[in-house]
N, CA, C and O atoms as CSV, one atom per row, in Angstrom:
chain,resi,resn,atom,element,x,y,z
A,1,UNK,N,N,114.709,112.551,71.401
A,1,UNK,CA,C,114.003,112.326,72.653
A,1,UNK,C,C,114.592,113.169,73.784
A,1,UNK,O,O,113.791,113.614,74.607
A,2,UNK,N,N,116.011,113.469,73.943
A,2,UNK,CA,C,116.491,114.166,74.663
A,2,UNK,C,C,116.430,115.192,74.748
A,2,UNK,O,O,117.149,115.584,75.668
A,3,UNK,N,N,115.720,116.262,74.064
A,3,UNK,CA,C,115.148,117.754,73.392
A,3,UNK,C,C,113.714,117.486,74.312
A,3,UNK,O,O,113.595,118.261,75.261
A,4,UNK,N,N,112.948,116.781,74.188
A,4,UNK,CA,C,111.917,116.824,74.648
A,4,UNK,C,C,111.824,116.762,76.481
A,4,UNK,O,O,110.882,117.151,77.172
A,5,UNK,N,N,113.015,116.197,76.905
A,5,UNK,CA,C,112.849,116.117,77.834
A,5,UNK,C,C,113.705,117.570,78.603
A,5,UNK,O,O,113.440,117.852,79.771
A,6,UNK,N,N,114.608,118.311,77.892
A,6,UNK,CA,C,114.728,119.275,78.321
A,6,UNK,C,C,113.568,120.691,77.830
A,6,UNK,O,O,113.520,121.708,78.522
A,7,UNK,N,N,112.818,120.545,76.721
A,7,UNK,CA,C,111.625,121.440,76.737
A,7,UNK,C,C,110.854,121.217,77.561
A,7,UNK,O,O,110.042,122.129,77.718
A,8,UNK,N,N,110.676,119.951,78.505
A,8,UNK,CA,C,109.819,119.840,79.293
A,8,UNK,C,C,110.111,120.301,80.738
A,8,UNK,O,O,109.169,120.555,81.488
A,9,UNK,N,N,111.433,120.418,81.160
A,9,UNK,CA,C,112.042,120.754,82.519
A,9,UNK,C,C,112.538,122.630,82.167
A,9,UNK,O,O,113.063,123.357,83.011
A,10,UNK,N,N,112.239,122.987,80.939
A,10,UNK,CA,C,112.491,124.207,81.445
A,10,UNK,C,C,111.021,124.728,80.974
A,10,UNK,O,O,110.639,125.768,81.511
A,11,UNK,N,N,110.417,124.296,80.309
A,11,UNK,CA,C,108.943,125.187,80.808
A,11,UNK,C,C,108.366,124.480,82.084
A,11,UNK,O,O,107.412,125.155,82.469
A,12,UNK,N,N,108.634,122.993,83.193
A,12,UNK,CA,C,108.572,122.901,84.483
A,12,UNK,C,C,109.327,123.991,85.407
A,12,UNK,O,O,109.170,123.953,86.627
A,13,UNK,N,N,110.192,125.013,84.768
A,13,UNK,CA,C,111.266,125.690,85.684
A,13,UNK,C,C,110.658,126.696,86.084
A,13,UNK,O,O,111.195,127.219,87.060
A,14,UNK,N,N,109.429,127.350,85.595
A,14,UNK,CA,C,108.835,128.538,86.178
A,14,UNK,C,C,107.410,128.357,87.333
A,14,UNK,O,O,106.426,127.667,87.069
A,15,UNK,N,N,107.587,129.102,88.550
A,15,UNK,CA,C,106.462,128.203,89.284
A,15,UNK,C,C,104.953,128.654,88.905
A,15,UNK,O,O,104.010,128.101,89.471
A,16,UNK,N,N,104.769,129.529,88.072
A,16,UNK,CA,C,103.610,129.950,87.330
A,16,UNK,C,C,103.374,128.733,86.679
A,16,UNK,O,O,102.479,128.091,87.228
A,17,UNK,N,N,103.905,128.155,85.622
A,17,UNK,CA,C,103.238,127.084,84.996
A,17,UNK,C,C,103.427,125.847,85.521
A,17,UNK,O,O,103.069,124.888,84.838
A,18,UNK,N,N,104.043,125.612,86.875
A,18,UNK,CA,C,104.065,124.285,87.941
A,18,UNK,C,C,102.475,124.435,88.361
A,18,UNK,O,O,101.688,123.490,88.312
A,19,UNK,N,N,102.098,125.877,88.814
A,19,UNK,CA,C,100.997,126.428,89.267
A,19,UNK,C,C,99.861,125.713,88.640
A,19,UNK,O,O,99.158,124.770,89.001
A,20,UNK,N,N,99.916,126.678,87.280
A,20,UNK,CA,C,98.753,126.035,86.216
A,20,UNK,C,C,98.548,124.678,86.188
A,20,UNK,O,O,97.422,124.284,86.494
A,21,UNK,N,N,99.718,123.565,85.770
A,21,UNK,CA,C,99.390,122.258,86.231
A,21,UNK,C,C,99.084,121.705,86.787
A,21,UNK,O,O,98.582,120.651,86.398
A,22,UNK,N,N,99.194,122.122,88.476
A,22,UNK,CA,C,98.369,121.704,89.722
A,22,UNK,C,C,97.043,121.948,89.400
A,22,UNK,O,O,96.322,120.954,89.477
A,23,UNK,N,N,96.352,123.300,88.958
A,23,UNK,CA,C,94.979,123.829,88.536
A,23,UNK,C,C,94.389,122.523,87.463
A,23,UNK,O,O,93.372,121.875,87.708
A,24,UNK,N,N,95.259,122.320,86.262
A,24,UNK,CA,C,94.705,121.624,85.624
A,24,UNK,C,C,94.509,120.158,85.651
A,24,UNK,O,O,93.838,119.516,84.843
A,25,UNK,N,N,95.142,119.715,86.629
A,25,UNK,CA,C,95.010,118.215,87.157
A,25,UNK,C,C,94.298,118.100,88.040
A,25,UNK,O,O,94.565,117.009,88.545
A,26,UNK,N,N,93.019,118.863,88.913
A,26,UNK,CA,C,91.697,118.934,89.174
A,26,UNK,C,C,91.299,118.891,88.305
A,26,UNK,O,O,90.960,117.708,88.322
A,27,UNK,N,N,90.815,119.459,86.845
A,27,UNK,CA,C,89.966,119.233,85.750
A,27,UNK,C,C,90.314,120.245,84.384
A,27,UNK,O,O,91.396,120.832,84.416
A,28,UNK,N,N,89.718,120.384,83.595
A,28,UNK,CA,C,90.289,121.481,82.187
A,28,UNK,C,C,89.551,122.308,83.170
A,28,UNK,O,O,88.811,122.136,84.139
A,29,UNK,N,N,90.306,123.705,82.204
A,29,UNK,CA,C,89.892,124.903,82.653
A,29,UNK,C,C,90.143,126.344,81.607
A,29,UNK,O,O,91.290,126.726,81.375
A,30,UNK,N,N,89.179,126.914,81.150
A,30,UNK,CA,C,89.725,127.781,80.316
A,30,UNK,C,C,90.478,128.857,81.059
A,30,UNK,O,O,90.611,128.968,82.278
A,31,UNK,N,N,91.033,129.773,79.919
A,31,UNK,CA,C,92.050,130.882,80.106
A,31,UNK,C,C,90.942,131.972,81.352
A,31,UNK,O,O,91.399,132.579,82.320
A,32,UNK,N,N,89.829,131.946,81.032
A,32,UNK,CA,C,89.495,132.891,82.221
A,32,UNK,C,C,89.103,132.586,83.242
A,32,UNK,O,O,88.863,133.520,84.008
A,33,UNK,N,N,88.850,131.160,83.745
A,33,UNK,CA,C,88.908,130.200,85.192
A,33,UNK,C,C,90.427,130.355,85.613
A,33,UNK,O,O,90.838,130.329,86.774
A,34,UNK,N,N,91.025,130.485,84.715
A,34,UNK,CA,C,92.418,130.274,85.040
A,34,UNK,C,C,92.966,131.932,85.522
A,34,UNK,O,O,93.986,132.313,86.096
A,35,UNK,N,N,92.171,132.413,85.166
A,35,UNK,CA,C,92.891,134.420,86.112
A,35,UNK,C,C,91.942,134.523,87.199
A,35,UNK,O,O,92.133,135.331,88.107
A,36,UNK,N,N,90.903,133.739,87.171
A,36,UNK,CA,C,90.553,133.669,88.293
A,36,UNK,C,C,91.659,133.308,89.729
A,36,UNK,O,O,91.911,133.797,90.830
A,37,UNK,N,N,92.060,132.199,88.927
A,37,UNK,CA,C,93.465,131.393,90.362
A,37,UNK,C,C,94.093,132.626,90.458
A,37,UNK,O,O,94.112,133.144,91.574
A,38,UNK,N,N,94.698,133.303,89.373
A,38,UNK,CA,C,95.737,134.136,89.589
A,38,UNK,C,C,95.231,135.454,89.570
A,38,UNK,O,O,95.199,135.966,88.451
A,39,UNK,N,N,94.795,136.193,90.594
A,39,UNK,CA,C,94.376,137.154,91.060
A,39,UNK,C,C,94.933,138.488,90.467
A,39,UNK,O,O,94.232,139.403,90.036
A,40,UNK,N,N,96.523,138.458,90.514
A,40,UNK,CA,C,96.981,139.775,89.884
A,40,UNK,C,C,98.081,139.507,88.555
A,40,UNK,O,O,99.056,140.183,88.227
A,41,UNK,N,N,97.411,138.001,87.812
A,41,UNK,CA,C,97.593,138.429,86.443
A,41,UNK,C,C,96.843,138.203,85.046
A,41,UNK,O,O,95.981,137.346,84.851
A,42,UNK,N,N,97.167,138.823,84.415
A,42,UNK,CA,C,96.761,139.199,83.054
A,42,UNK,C,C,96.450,138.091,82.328
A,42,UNK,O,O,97.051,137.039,82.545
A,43,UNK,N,N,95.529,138.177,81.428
A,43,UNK,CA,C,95.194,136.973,80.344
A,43,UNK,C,C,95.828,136.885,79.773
A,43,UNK,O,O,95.808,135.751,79.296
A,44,UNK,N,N,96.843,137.681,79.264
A,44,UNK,CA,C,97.942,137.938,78.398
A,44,UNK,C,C,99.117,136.827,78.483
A,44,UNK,O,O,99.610,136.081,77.637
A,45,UNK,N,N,99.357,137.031,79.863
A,45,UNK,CA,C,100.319,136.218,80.889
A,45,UNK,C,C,99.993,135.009,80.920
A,45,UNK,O,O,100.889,134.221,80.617
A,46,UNK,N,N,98.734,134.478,81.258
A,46,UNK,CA,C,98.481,133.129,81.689
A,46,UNK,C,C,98.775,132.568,79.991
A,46,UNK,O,O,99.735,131.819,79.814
A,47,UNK,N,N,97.849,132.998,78.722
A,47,UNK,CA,C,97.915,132.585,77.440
A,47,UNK,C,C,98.986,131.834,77.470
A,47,UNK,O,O,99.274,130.643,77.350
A,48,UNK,N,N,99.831,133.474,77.782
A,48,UNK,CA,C,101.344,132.904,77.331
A,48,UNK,C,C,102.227,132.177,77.560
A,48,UNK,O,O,103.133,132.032,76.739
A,49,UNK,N,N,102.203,131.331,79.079
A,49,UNK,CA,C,102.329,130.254,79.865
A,49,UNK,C,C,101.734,129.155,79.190
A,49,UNK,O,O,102.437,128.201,78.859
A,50,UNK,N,N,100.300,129.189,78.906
A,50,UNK,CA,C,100.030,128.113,78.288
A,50,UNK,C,C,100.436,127.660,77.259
A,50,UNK,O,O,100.461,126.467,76.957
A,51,UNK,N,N,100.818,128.623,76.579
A,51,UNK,CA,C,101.084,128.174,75.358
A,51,UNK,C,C,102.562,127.596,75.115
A,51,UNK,O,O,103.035,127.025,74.133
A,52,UNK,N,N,103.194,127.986,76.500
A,52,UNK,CA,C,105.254,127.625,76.592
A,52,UNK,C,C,104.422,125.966,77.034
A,52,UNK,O,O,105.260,125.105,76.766
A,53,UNK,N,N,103.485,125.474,77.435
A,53,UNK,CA,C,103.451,124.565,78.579
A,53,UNK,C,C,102.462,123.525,76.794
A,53,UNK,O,O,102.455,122.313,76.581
A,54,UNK,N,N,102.030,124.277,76.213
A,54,UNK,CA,C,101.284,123.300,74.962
A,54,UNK,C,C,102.346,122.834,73.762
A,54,UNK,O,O,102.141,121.793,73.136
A,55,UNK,N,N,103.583,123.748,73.471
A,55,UNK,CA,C,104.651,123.920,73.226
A,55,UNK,C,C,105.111,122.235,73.040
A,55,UNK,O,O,105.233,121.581,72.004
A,56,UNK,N,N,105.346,121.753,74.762
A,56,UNK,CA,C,106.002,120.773,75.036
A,56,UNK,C,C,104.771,119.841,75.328
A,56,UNK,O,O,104.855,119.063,76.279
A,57,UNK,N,N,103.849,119.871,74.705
A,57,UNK,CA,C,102.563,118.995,75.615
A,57,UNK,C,C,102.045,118.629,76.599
A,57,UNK,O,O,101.220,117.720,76.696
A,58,UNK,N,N,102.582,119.464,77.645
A,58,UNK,CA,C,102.245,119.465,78.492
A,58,UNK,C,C,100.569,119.340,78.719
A,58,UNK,O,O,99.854,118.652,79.448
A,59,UNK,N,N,100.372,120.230,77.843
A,59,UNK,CA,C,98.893,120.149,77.880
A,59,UNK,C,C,98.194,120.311,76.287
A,59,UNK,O,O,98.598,120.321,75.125
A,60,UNK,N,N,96.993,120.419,76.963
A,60,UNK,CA,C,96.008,120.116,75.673
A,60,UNK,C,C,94.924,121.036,75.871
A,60,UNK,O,O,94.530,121.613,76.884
A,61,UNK,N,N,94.474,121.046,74.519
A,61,UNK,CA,C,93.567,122.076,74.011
A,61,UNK,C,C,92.287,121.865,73.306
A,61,UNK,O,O,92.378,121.318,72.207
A,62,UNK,N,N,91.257,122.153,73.673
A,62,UNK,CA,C,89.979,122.094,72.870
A,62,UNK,C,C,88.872,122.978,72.830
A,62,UNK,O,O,88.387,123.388,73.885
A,63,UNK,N,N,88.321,123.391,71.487
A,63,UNK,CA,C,87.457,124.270,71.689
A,63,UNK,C,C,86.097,123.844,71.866
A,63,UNK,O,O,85.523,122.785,71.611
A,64,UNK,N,N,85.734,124.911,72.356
A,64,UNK,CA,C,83.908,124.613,72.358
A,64,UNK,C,C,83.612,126.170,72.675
A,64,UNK,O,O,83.906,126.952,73.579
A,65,UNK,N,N,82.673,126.234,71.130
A,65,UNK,CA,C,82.486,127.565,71.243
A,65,UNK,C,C,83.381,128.687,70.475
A,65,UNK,O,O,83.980,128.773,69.403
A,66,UNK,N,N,83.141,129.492,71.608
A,66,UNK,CA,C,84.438,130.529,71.875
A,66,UNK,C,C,85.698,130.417,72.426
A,66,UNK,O,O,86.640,131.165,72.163
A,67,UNK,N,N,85.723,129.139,73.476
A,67,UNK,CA,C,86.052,129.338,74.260
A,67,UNK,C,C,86.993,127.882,74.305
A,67,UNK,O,O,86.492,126.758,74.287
A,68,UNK,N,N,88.454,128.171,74.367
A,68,UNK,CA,C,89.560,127.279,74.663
A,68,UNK,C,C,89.554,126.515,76.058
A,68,UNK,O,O,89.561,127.200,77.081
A,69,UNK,N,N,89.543,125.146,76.146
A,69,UNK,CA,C,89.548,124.545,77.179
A,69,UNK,C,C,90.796,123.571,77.391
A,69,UNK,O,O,90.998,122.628,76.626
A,70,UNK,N,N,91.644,123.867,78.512
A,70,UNK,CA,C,92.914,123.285,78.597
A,70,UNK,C,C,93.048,121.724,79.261
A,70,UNK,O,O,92.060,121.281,79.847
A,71,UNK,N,N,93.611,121.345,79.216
A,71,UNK,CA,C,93.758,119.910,80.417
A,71,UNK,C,C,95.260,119.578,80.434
A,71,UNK,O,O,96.139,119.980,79.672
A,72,UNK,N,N,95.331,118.851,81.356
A,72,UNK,CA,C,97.030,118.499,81.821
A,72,UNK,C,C,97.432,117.232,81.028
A,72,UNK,O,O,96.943,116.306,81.675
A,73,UNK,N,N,98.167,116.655,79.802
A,73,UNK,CA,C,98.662,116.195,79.272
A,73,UNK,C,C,99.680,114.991,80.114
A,73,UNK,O,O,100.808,114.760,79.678
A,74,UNK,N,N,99.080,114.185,81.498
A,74,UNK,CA,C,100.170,113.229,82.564
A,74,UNK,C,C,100.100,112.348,81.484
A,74,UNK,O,O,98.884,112.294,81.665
A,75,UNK,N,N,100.240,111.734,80.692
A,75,UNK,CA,C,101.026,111.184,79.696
A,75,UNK,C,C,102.364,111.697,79.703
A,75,UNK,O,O,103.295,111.125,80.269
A,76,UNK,N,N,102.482,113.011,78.938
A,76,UNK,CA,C,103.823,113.425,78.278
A,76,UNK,C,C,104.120,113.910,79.835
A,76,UNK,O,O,105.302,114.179,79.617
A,77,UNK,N,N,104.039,114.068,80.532
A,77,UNK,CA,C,104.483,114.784,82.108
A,77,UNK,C,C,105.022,113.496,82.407
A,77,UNK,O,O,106.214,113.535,82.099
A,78,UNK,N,N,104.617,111.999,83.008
A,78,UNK,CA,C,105.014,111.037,83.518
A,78,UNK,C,C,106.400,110.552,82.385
A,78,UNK,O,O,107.537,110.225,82.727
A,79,UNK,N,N,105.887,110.638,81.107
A,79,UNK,CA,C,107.094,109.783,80.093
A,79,UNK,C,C,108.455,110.761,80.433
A,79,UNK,O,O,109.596,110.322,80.579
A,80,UNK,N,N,107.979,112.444,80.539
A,80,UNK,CA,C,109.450,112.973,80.704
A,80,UNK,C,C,110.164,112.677,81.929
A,80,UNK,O,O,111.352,112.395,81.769
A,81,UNK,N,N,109.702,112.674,83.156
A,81,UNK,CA,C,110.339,111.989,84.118
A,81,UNK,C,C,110.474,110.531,83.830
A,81,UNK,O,O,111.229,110.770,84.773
A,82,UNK,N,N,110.515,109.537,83.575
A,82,UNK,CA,C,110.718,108.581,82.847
A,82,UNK,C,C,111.959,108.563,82.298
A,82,UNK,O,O,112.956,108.043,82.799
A,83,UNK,N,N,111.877,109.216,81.114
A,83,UNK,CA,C,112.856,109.871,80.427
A,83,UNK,C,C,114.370,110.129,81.104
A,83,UNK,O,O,115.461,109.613,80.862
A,84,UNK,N,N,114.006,111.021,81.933
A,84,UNK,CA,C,115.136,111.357,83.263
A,84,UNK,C,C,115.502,110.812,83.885
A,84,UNK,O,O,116.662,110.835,84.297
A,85,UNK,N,N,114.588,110.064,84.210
A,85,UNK,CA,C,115.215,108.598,85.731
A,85,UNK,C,C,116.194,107.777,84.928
A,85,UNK,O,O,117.231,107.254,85.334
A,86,UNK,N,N,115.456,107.750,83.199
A,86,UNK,CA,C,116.321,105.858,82.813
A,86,UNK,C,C,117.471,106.859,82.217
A,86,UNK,O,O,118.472,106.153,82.089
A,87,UNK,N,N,117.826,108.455,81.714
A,87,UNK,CA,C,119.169,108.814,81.148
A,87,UNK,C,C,119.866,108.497,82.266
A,87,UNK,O,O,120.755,107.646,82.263
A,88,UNK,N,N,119.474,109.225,83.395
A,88,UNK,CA,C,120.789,109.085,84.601
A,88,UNK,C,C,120.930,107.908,85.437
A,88,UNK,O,O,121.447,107.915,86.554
A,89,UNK,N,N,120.323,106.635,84.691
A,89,UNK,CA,C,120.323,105.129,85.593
A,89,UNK,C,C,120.194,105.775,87.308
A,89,UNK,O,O,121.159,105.884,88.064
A,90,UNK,N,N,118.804,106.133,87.637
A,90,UNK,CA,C,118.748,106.470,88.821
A,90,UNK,C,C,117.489,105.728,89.293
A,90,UNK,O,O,116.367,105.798,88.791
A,91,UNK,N,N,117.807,105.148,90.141
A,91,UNK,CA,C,116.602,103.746,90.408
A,91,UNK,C,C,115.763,103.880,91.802
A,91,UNK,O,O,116.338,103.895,92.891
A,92,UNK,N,N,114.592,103.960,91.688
A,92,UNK,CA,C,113.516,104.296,92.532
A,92,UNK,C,C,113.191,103.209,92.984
A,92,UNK,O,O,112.979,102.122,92.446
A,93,UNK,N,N,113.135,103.833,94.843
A,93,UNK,CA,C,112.983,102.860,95.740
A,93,UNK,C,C,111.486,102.324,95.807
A,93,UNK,O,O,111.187,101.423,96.590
């Protein structure tokens, strides 16, 4: 369990895929809605984010079509902070 919660804080460590998660917690969105947000990068780039960020479950995946449709996984996002608060007995006001 403790693996999971550090795959989850270091693919949270880049603000590109903090980015994407904000995008995808308005609604799914495929890989080319998604270069839309990001103006000067590559499909290549975003994929490859997604895929560090599906990795850890962050998110989720479904096809229709051709065409891959992502969504934000706040399940596994809320349990890893979870996770973090109860290792370091740190208690929220």
């Amino acid at each position: 369990m403790e693996n999971d919660c550090l795959f989850i804080f270091r693919a949270l460590s880049d603000l590109t895929r903090q980015e994407i998660l904000e995008i995808l917690a308005e609604h799914e969105r495929c890989v080319n809605e998604l270069c839309k947000e990001f103006n000067k990068m590559t499909q290549p780039t975003i994929s490859h984010h997604l895929q560090i960020l599906k990795h850890c479950n962050l998110v989720s995946s479904r096809r229709k079509g051709k065409m891959i449709y992502y969504s934000i996984n706040k399940k596994v996002l809320r349990n890893g902070f979870e996770e973090f608060i109860a290792r370091f007995n740190i208690e929220m006001m």
